[in-house]
Structure formats: structure tokens, C-alpha cells
mmCIF entry with sequence, helices, sheets and N, C-alpha, C, O atoms, coordinates in Angstrom:
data_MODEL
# 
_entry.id   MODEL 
# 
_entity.id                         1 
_entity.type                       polymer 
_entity.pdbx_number_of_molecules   1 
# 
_entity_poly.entity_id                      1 
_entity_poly.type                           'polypeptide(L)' 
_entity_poly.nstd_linkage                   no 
_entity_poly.nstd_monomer                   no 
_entity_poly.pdbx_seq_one_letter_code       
;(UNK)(UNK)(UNK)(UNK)(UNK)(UNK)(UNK)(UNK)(UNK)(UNK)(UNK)(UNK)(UNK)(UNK)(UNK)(UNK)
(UNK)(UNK)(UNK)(UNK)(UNK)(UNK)(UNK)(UNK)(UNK)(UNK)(UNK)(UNK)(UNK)(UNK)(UNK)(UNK)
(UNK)(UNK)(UNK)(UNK)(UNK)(UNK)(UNK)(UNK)(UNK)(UNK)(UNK)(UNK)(UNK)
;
_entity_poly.pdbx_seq_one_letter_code_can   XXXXXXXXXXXXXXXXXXXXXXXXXXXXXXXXXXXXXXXXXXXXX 
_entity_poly.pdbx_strand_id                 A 
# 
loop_
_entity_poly_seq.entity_id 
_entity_poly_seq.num 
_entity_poly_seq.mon_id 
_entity_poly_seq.hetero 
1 1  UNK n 
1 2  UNK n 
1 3  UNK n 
1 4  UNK n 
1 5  UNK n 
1 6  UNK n 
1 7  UNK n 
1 8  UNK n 
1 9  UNK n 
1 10 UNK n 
1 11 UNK n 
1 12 UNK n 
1 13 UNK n 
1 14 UNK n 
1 15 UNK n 
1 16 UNK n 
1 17 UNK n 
1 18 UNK n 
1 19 UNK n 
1 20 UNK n 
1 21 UNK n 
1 22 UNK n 
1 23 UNK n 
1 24 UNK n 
1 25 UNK n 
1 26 UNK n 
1 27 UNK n 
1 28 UNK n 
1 29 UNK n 
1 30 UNK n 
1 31 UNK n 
1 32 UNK n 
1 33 UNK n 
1 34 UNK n 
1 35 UNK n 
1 36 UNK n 
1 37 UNK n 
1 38 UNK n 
1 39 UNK n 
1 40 UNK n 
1 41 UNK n 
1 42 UNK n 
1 43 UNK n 
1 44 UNK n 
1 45 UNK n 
# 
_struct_asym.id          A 
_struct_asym.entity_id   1 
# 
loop_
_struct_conf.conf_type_id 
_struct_conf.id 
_struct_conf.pdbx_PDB_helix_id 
_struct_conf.beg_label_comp_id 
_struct_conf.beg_label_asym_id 
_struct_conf.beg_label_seq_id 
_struct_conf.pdbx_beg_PDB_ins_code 
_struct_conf.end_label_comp_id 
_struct_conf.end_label_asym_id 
_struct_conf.end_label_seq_id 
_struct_conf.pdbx_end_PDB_ins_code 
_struct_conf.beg_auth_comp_id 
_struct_conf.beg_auth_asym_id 
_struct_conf.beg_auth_seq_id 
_struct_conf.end_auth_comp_id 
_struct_conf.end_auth_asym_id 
_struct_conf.end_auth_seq_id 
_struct_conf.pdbx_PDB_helix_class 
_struct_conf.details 
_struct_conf.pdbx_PDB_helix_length 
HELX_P HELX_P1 AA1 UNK A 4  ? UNK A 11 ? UNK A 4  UNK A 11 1 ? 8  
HELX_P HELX_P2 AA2 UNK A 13 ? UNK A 42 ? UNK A 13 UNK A 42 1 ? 30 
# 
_struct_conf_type.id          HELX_P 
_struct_conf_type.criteria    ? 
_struct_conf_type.reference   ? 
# 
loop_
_atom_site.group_PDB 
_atom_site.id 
_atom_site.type_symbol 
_atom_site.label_atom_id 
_atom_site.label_alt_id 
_atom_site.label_comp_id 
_atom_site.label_asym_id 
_atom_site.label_entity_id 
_atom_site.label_seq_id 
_atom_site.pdbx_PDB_ins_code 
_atom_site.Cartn_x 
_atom_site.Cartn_y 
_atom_site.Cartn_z 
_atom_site.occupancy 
_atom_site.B_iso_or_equiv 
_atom_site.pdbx_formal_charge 
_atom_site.auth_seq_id 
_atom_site.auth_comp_id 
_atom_site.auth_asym_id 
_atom_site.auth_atom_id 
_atom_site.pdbx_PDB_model_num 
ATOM 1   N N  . UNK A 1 1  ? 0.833   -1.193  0.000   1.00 0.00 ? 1  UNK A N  1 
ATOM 2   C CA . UNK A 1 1  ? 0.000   0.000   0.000   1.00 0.00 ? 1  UNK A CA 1 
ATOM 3   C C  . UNK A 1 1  ? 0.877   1.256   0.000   1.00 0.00 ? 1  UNK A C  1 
ATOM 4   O O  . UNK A 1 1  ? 0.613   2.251   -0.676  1.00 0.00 ? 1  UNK A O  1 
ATOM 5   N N  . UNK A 1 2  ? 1.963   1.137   0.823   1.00 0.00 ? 2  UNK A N  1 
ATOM 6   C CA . UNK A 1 2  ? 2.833   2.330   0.981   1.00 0.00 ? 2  UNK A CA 1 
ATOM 7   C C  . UNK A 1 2  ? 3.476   2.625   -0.222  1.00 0.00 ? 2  UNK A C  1 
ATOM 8   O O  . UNK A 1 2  ? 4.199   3.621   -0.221  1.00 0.00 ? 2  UNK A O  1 
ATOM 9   N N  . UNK A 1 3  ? 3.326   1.715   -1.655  1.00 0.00 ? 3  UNK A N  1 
ATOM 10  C CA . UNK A 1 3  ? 4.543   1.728   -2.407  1.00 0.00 ? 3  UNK A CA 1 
ATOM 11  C C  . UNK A 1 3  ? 3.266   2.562   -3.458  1.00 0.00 ? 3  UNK A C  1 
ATOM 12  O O  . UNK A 1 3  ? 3.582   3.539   -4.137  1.00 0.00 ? 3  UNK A O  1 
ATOM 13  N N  . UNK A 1 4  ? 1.937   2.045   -3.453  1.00 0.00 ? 4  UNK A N  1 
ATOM 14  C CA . UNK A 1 4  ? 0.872   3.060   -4.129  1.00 0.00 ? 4  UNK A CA 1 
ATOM 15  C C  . UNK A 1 4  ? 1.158   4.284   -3.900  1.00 0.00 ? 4  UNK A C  1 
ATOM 16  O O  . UNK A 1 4  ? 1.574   5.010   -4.803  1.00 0.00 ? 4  UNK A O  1 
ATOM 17  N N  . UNK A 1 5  ? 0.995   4.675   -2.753  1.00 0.00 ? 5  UNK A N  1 
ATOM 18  C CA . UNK A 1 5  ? 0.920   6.245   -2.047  1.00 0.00 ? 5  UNK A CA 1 
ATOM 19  C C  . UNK A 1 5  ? 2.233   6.909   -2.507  1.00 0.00 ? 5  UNK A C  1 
ATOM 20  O O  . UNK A 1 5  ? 2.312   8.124   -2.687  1.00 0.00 ? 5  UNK A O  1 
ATOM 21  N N  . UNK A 1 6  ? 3.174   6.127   -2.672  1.00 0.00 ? 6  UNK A N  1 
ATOM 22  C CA . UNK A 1 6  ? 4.372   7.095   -2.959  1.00 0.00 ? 6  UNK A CA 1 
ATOM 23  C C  . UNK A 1 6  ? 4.464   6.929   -4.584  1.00 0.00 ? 6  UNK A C  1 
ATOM 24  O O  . UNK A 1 6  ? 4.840   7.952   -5.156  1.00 0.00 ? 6  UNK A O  1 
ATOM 25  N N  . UNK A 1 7  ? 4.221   5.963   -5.300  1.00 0.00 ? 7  UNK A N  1 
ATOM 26  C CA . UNK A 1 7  ? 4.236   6.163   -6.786  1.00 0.00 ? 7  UNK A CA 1 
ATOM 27  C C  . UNK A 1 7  ? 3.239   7.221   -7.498  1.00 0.00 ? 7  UNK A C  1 
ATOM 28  O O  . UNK A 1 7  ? 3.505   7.603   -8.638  1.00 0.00 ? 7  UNK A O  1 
ATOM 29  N N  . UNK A 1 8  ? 1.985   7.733   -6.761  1.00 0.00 ? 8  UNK A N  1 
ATOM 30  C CA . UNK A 1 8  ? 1.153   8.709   -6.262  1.00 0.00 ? 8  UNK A CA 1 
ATOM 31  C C  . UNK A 1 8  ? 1.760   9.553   -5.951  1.00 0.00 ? 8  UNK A C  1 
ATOM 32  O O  . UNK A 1 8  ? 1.371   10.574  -6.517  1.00 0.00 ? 8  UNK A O  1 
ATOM 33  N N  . UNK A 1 9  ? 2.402   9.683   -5.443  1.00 0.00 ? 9  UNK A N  1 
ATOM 34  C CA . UNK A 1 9  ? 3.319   11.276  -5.227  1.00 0.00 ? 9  UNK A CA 1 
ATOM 35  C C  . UNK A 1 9  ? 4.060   11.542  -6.046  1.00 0.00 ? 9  UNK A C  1 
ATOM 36  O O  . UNK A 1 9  ? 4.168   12.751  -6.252  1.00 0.00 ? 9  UNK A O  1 
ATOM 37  N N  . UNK A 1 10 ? 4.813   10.724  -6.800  1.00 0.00 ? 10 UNK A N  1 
ATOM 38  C CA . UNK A 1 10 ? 5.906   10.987  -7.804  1.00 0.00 ? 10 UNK A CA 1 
ATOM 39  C C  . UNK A 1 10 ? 5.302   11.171  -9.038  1.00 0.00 ? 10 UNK A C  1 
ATOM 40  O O  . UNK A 1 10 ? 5.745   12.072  -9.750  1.00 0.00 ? 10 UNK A O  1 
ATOM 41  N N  . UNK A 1 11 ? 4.379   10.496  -9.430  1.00 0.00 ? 11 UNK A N  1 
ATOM 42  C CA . UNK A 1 11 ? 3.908   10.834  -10.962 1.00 0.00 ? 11 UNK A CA 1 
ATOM 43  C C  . UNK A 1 11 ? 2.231   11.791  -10.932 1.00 0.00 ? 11 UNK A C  1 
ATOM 44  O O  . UNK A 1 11 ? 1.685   12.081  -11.997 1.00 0.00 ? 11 UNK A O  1 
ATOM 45  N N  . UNK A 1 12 ? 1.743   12.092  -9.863  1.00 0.00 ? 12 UNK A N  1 
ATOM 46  C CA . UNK A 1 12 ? 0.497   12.468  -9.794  1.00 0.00 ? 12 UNK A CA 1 
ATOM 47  C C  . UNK A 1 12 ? -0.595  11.735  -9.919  1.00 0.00 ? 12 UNK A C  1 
ATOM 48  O O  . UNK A 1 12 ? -0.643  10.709  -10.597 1.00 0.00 ? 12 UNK A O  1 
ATOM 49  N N  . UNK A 1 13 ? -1.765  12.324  -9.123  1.00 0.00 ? 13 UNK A N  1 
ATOM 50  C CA . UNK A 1 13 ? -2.829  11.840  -9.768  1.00 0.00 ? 13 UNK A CA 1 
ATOM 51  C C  . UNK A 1 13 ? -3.547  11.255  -10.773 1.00 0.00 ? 13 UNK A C  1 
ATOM 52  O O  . UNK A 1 13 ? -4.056  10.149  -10.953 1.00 0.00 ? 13 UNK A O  1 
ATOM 53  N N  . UNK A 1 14 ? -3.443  12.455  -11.487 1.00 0.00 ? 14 UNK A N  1 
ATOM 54  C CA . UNK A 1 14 ? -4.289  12.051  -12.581 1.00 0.00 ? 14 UNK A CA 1 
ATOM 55  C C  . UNK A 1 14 ? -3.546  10.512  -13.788 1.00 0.00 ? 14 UNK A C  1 
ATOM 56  O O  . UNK A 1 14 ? -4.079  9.669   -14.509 1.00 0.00 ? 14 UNK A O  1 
ATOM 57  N N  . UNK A 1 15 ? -2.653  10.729  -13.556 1.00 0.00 ? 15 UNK A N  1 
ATOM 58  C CA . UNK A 1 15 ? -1.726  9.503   -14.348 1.00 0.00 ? 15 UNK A CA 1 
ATOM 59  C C  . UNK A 1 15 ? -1.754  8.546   -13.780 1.00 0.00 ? 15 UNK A C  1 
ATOM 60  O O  . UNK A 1 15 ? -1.373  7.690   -14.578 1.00 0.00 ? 15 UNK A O  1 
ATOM 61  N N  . UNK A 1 16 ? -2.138  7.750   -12.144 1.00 0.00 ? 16 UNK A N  1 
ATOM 62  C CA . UNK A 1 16 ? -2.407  6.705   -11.743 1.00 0.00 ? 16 UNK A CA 1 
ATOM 63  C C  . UNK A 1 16 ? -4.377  6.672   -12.369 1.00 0.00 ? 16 UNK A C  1 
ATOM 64  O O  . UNK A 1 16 ? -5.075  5.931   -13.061 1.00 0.00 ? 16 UNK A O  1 
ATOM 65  N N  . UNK A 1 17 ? -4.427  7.060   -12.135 1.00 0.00 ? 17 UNK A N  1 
ATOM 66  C CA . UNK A 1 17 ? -5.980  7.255   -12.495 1.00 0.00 ? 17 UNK A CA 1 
ATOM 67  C C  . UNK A 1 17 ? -6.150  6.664   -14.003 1.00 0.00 ? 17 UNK A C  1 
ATOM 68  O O  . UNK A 1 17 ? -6.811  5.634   -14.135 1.00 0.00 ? 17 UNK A O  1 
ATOM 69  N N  . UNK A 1 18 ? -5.634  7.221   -15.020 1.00 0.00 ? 18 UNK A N  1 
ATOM 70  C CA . UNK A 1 18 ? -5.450  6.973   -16.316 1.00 0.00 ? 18 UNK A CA 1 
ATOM 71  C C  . UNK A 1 18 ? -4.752  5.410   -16.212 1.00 0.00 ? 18 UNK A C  1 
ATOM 72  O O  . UNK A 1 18 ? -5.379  4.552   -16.834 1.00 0.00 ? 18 UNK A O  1 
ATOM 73  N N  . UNK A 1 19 ? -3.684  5.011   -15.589 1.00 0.00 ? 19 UNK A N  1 
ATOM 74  C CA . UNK A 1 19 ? -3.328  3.358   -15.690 1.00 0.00 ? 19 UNK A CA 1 
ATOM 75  C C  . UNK A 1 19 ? -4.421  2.575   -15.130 1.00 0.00 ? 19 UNK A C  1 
ATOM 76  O O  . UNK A 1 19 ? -4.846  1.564   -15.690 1.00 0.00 ? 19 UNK A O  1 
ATOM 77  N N  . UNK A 1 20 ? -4.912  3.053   -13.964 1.00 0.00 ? 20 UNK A N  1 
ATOM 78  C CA . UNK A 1 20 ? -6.170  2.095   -13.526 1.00 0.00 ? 20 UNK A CA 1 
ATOM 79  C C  . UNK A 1 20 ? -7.459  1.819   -14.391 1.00 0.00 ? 20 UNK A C  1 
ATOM 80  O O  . UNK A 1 20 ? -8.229  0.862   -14.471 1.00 0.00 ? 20 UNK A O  1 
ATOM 81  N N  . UNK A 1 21 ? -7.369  3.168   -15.067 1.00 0.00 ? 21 UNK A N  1 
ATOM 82  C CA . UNK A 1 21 ? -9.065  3.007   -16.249 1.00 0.00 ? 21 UNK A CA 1 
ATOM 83  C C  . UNK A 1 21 ? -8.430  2.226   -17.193 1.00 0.00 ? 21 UNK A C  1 
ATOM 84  O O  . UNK A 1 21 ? -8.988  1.206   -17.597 1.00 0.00 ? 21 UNK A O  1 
ATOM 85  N N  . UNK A 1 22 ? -7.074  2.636   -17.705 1.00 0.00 ? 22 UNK A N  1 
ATOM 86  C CA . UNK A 1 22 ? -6.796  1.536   -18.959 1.00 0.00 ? 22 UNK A CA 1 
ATOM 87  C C  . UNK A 1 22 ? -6.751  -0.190  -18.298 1.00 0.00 ? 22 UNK A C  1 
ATOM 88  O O  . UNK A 1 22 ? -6.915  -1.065  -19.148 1.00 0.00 ? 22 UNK A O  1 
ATOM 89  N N  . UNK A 1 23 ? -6.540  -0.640  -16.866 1.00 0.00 ? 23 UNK A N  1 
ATOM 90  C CA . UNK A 1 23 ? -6.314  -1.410  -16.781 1.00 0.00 ? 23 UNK A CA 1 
ATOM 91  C C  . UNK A 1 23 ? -7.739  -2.376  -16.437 1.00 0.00 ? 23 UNK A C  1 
ATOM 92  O O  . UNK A 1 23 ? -7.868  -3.599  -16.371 1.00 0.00 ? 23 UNK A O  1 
ATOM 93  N N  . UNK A 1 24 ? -8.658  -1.333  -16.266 1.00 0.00 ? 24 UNK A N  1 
ATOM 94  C CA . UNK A 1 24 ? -9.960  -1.825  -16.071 1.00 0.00 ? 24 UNK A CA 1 
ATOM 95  C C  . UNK A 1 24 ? -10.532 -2.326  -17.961 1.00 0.00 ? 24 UNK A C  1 
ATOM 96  O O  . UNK A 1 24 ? -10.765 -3.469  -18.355 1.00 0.00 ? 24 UNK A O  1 
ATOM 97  N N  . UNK A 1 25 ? -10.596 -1.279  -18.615 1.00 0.00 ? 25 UNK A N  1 
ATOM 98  C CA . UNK A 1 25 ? -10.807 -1.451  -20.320 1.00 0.00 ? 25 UNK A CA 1 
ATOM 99  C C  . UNK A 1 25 ? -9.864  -2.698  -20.649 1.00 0.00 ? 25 UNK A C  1 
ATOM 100 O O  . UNK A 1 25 ? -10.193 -3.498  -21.525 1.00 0.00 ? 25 UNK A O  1 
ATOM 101 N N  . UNK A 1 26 ? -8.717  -2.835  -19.941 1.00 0.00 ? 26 UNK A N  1 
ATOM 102 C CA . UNK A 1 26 ? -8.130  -4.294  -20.433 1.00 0.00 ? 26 UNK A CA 1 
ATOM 103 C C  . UNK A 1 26 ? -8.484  -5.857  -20.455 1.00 0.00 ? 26 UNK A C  1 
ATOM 104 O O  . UNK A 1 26 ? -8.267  -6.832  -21.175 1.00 0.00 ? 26 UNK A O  1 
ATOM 105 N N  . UNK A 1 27 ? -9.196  -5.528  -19.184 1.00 0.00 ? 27 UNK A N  1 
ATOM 106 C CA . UNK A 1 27 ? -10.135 -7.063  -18.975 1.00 0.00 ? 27 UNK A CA 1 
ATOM 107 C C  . UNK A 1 27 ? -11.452 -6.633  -19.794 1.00 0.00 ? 27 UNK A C  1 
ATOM 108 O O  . UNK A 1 27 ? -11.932 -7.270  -20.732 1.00 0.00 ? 27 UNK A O  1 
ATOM 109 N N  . UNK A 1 28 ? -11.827 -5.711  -19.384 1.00 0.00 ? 28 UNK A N  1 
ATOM 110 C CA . UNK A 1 28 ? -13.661 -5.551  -20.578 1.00 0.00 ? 28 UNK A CA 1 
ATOM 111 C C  . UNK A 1 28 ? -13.041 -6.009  -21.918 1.00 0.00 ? 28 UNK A C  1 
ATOM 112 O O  . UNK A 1 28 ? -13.742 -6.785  -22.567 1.00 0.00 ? 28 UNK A O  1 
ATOM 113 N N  . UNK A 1 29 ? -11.592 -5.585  -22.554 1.00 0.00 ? 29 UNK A N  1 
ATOM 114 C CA . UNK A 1 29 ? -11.462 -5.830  -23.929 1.00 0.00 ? 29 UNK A CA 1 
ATOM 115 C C  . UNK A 1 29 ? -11.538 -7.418  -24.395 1.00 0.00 ? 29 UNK A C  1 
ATOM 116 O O  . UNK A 1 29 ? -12.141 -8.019  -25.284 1.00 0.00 ? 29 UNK A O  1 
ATOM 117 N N  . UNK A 1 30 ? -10.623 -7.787  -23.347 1.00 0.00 ? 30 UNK A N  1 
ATOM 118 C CA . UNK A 1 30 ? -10.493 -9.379  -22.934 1.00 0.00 ? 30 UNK A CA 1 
ATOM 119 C C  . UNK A 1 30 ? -11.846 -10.297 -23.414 1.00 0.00 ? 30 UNK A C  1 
ATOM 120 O O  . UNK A 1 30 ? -11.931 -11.239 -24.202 1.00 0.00 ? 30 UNK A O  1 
ATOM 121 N N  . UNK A 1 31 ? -12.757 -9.672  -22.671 1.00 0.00 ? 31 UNK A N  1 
ATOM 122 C CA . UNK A 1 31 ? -14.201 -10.087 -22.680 1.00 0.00 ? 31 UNK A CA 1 
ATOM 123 C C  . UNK A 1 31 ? -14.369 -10.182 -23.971 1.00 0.00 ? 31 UNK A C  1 
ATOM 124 O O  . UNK A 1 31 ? -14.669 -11.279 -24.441 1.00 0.00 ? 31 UNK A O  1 
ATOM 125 N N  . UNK A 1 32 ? -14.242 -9.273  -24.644 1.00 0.00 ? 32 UNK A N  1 
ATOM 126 C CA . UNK A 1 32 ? -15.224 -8.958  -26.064 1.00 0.00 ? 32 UNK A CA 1 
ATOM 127 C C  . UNK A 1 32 ? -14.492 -9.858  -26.543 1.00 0.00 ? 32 UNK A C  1 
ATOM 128 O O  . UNK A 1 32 ? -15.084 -10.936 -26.600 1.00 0.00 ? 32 UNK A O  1 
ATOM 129 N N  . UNK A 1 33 ? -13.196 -9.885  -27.005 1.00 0.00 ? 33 UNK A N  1 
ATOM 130 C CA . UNK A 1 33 ? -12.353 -10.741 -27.896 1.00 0.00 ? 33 UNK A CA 1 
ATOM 131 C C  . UNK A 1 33 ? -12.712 -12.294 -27.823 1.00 0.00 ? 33 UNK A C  1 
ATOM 132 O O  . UNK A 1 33 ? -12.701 -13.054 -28.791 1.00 0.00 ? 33 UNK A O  1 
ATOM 133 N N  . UNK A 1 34 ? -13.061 -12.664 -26.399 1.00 0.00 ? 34 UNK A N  1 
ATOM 134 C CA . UNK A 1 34 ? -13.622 -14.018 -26.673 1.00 0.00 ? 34 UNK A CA 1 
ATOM 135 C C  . UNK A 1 34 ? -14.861 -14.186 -27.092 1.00 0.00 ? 34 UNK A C  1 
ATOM 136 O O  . UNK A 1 34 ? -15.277 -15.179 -27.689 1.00 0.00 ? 34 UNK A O  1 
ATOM 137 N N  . UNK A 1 35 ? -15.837 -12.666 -26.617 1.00 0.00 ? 35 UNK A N  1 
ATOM 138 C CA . UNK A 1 35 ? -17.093 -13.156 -26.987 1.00 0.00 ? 35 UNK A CA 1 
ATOM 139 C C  . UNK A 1 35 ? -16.801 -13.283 -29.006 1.00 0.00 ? 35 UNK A C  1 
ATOM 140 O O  . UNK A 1 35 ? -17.073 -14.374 -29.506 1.00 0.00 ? 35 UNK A O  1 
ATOM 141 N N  . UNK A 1 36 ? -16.394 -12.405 -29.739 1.00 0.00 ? 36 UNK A N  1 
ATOM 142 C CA . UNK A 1 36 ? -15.721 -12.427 -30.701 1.00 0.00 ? 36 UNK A CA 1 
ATOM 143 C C  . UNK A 1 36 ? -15.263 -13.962 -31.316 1.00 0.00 ? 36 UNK A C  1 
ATOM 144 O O  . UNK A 1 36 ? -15.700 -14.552 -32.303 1.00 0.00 ? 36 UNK A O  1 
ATOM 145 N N  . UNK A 1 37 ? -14.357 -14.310 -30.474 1.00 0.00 ? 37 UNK A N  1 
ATOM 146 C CA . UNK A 1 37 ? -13.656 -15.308 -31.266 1.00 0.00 ? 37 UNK A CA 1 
ATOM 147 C C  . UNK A 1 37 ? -15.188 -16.632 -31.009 1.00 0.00 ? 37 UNK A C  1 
ATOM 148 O O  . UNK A 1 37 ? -15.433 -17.318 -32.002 1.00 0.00 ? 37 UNK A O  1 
ATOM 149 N N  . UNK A 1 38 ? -16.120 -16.891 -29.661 1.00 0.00 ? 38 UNK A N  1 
ATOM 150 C CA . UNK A 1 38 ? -16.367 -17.672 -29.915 1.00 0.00 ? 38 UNK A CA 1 
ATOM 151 C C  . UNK A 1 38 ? -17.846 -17.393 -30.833 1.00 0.00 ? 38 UNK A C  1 
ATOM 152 O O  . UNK A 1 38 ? -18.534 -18.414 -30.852 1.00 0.00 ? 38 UNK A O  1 
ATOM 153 N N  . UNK A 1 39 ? -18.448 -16.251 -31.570 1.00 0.00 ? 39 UNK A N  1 
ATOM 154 C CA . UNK A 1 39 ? -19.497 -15.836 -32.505 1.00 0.00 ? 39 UNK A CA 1 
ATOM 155 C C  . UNK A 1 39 ? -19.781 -17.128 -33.090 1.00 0.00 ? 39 UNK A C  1 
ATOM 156 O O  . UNK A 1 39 ? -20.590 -17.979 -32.721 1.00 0.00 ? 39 UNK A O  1 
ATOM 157 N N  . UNK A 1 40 ? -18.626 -17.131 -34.489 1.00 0.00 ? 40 UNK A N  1 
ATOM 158 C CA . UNK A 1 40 ? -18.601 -18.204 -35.464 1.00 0.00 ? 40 UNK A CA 1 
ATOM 159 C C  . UNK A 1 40 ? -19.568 -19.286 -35.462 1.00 0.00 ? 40 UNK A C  1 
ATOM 160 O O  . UNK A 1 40 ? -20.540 -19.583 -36.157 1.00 0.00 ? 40 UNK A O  1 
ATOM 161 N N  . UNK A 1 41 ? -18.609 -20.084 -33.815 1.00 0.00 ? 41 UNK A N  1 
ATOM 162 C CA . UNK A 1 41 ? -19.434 -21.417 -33.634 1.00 0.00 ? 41 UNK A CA 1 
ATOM 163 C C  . UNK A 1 41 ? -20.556 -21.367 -32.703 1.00 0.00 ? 41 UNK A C  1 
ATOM 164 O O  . UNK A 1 41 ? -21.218 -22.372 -32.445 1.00 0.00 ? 41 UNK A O  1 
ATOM 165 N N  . UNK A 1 42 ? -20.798 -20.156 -32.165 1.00 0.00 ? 42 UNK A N  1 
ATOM 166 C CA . UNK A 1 42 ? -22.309 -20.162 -32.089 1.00 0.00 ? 42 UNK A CA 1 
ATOM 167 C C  . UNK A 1 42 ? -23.385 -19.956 -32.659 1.00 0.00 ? 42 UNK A C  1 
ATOM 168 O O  . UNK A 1 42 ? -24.498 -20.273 -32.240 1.00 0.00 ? 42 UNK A O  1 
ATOM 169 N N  . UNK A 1 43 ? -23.026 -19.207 -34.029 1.00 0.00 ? 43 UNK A N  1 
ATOM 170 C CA . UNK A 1 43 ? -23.676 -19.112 -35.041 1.00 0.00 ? 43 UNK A CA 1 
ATOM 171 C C  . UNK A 1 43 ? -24.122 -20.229 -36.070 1.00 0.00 ? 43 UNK A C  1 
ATOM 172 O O  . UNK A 1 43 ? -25.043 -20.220 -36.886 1.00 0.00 ? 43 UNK A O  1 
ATOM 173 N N  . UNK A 1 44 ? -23.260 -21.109 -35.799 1.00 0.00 ? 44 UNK A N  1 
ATOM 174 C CA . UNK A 1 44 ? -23.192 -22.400 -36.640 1.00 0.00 ? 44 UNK A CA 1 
ATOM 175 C C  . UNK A 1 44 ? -24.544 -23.648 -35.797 1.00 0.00 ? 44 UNK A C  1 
ATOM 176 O O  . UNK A 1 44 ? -25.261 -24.469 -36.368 1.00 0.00 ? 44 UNK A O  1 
ATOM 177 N N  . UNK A 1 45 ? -24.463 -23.361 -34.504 1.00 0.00 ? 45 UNK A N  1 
ATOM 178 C CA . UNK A 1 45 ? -25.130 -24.389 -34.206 1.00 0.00 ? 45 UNK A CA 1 
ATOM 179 C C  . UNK A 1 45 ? -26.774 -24.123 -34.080 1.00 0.00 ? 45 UNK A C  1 
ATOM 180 O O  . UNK A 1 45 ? -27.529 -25.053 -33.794 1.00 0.00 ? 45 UNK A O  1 
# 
């Protein structure tokens, strides 16, 4: 926790903020790509 608070001090706010939303959009993207890859063969059956 202490190593948050101080990487928070060194680069600011708003730029931890911005890695956490991209890192949240990284798993939602995750999501889609499988819903994606598995379309095909659900379409088939």
C-alpha cells in the first residue's frame, strides 16, 4: 500500500488514475475478444 501512495506522489494523480481506467478497459477488452472469437461457432449451431 505504501509503495501506491508514494508512486502517487511521484507521478500524480491524474496519471495513476489513467493506468487504472486503462487497466480496467483491459479485462472488458479481454471479454469482447472471446465473446468475438467464440461468434462463429455459435452461429453455426
Amino acid at each position: 500500500m505504501e509503495s501506491i501512495i508514494s508512486f502517487v506522489s511521484e507521478v500524480g494523480f491524474p496519471i495513476v488514475v489513467t493506468m487504472y481506467l486503462l487497466y480496467r478497459i483491459e479485462t472488458k477488452l479481454d471479454a469482447v475478444i472471446t465473446s468475438i472469437q467464440t461468434l462463429p461457432r455459435q452461429l453455426k449451431e
